[in-house]
N, C-alpha and C positions, 0 to 999 in steps of 0.2 A: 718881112715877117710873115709867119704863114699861120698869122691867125690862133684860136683858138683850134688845137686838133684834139677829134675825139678818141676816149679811152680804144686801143684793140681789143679790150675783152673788158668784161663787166667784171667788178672788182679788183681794178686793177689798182698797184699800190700806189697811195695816195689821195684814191675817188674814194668817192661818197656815191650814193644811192640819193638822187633828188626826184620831186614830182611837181611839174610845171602845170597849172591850169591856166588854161586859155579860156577866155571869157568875150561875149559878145555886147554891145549896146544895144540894145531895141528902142525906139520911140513908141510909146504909149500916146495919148490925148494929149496932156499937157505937163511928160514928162518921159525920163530916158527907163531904162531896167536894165540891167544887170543881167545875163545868162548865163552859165558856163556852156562850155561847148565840148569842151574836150579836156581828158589828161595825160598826159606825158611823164613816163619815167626814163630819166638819162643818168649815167654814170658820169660824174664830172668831178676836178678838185676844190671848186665851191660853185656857192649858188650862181654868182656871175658866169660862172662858166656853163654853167647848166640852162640858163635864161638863153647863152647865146648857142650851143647846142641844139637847143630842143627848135630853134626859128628854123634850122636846118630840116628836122626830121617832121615839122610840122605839115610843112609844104608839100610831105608825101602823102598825109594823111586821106581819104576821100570824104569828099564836103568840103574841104579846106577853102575856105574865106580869107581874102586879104586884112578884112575890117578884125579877123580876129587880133586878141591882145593879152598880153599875161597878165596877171591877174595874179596869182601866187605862185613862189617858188620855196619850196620849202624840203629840209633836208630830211629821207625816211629816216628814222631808227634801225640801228642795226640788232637784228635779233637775238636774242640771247642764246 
């Protein structure tokens, strides 16, 4: 199997337009927060696919953190 592959072009038939936010943990005093860190837009045929996409294109990012983590994945609206 070769996996999840991604779209050749953006809009391509079938995708969807997703935006993946990666989020960090911080320790405070005597608790954790919450940060985002980063967003990512992927072309993918659902969110699953777009969650595992976006790990790919993440790791190119600069600053990129192991410790980051998704946090939402949610499908844009198609514009009218």
């Amino acid at each position: 199997s070769l996996g999840v592959l991604k779209p050749l072009t953006p809009r391509a038939p079938g995708t969807h337009r997703y935006r993946v936010v990666y989020a960090v943990w911080e320790q405070g005093d005597d608790f954790f927060e919450r940060r985002d860190v980063h967003e990512l837009e992927v072309w993918a045929a659902d969110a699953q696919d777009a969650r595992r996409l976006s790990h790919a294109e993440i790791q190119d990012v600069p600053g990129y953190q192991p410790a980051w983590r998704v946090r939402h994945v949610v499908r844009v609206p198609d514009k009218a």
